[in-house]
N, C-alpha and C positions, 0 to 999 in steps of 0.2 A: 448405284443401279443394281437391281437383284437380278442377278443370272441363273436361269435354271440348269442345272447338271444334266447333261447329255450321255445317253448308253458309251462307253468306248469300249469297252472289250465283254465278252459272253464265256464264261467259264461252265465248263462240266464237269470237271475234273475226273481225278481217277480212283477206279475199286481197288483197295490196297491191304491188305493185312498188319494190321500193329499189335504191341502187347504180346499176349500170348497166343495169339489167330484171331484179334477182334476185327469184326470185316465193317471196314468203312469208305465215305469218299473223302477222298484228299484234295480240296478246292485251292485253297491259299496255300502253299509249298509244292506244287504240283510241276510238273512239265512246262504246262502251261502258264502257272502265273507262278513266280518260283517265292514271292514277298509282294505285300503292300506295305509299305514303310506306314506304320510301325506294325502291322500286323506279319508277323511271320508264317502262321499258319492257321489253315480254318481245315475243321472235317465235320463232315455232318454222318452221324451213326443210327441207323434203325433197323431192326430187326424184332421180329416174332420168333423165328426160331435160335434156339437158346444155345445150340451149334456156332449161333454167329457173334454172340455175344460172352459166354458163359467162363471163358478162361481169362477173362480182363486185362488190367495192367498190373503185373506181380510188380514189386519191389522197384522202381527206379530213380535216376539223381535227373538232378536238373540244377542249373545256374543259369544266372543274367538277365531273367527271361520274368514275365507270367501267365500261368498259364488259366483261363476262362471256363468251367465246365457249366453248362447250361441243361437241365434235364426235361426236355418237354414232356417223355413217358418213362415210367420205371423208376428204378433206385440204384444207388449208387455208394457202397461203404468207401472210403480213403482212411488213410492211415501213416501217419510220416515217422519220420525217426527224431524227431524231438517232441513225438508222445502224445499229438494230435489226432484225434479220430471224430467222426460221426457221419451220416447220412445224407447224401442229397436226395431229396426225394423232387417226386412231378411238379416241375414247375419252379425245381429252388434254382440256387445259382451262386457255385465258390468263387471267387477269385484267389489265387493264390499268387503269391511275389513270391519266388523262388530264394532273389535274392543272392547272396553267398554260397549259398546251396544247401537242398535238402535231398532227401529219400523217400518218396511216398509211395504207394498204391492205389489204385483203385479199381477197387473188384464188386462186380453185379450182388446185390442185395435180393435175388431172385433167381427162380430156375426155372420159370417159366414167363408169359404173357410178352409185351412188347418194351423192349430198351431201346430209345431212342433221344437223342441232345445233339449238340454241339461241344467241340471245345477249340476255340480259338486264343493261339499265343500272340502275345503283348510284349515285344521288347523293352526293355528298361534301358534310358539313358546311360552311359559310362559311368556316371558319377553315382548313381544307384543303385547299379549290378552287385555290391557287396557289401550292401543291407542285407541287416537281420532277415531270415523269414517271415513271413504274416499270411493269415488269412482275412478274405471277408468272405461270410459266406450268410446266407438269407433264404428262408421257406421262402416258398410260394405266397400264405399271406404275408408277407412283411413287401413284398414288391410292390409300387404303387400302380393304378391306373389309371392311364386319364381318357375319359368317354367322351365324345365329340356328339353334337349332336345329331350330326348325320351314320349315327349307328357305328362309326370307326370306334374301334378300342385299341389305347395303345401301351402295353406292360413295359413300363419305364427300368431298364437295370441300372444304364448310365447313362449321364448328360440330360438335360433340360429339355422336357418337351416346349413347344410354341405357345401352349397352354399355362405354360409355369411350374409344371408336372417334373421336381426333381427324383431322378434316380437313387438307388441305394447304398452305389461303387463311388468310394472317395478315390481317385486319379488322376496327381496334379502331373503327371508326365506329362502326357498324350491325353490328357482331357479328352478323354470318350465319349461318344456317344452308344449306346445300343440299347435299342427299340424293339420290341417283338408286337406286330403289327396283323390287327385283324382287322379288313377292311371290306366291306359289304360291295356285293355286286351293282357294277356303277358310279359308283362312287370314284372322288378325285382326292388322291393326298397330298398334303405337300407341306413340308416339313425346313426350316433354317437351320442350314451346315455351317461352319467357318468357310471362309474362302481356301483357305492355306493345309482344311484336312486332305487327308485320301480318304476316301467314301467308296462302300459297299452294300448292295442288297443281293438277298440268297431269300429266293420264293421257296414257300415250301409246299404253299396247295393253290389254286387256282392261275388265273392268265392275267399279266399285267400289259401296260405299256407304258415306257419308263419316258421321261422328257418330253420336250413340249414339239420333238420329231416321232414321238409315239411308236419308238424299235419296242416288239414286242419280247416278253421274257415268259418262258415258260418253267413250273413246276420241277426244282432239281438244279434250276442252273444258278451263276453268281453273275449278278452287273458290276463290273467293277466303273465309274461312274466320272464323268470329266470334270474338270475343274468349275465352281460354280457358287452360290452365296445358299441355295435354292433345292430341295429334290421335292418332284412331282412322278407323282404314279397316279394310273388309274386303272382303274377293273373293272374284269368284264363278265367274271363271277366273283361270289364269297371269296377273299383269300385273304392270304398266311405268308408274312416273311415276316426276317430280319434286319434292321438299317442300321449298320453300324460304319463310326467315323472317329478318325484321330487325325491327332494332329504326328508328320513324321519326325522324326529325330534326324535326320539326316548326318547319322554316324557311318563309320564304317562297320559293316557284319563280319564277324569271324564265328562260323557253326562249325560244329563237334558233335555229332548224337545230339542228345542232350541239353547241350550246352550251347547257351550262345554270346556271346563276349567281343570285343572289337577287336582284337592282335590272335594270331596264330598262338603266338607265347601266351596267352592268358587261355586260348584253349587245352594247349599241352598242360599248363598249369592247374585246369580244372581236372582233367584225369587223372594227375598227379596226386591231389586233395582228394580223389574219392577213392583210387585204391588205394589209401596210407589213412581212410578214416577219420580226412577230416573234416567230414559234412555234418549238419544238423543232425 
């Protein structure tokens, strides 16, 4: 029997400063919702002036983890220490597996106009945390679309649209989903989740009403979404979000900065590794 997913909780999250003073909101690792198994953290970054963007992320390590950078405007240079570089630009989208650990960057490809994305972290199972590094990373054309004919467009990164519309992210962990969705005023979406994921939408322009009790969501905030087979949105102008879902690992978290790993001792032991050098 297909259940539709029902609003449970309304996220706004908080203005926070990261990197070198990048001013963003901090939704998933917030106060208020501190993890969605397996999502560890979501921020959403946008800005025109270059104050709020322009010192980025100098040099840092990471382990356990991966991390999702999504660019909807702007550019974006990275840079790791096993020799990796190039550009995200409008609309591309890395994923990085941290892995064992690296050291990257990344710093605004620009000094002016509007920088604004996502980057959402993906915990790695124990048995995968100390794999190699990798990337995937994809422009804007190489993403695919799938057009509906009632005007919805939906830019596939992961997991299988309804449509048959596969994404470009191989991730046999947490089998993702994530959708960036433009849905016309009026209209009704509705889209098949696992039963067993945790599921999220983050509106970015217009007014939805999420389930088939129609709690409405506005512009800026995050639905974190009930258990269900099913999610239905509808709108009530032009609008813009995100749907993204995993499946959880239901390990234990041990976080460090940086780092995120399942024992205390494997977080001591990552700081250990990075000041003695021996990260990617």
């Amino acid at each position: 029997m297909t259940q539709t997913r029902e609003l449970r909780q309304i996220i706004n999250g908080d203005r926070v400063s990261d990197g070198a003073g990048v001013q963003l909101t901090r939704i998933i690792g917030s106060p208020q919702l501190n993890m969605l198994d397996p999502f560890l953290m979501f921020d959403a970054f946008g800005s025109d002036k270059p104050q709020d963007y322009i010192a980025g992320f100098p040099p840092h390590p990471h382990r356990g983890f991966e991390t999702v950078t999504y660019m909807l405007e702007g550019r974006m240079r990275h840079e790791d220490s096993a020799g990796n570089a190039g550009v995200i630009e409008t609309g591309g989208v890395q994923w990085m597996t941290a892995g064992k650990g690296i050291i990257h960057s990344e710093m605004p490809e620009q000094k002016e106009g509007r920088l604004a994305g996502f980057q959402l972290w993906v915990n790695l199972p124990a048995k995968e945390k100390m794999n190699e590094p990798k990337y995937q990373e994809f422009g804007a054309e190489q993403i695919p679309v799938a057009r509906l004919d009632n005007g919805t467009e939906i830019k596939v990164i992961a997991g299988q649209t309804d449509s048959g519309v596969n994404g470009v992210i191989d991730n046999p962990f947490v089998n993702p989903l994530y959708l960036h969705v433009f849905l016309p005023a009026g209209v009704t979406f509705e889209h098949t989740v696992k039963e067993t994921d945790n599921t999220f939408l983050y509106l970015m322009k217009g007014q939805i009403q999420v389930g088939d009790k129609q709690r409405p969501l506005n512009a800026g905030q995050l639905a974190v979404l009930e258990t269900g087979s099913k999610v239905r949105v509808n709108s009530e102008r032009d609008t813009e979000f995100v749907l993204v879902s995993g499946q959880p690992l239901n390990e234990p978290i041990a976080r460090g900065g940086p780092f995120v790993m399942n024992t205390r001792e494997q977080i001591e032991q990552a700081f250990d590794d990075y000041r003695h050098g021996r990260f990617a």
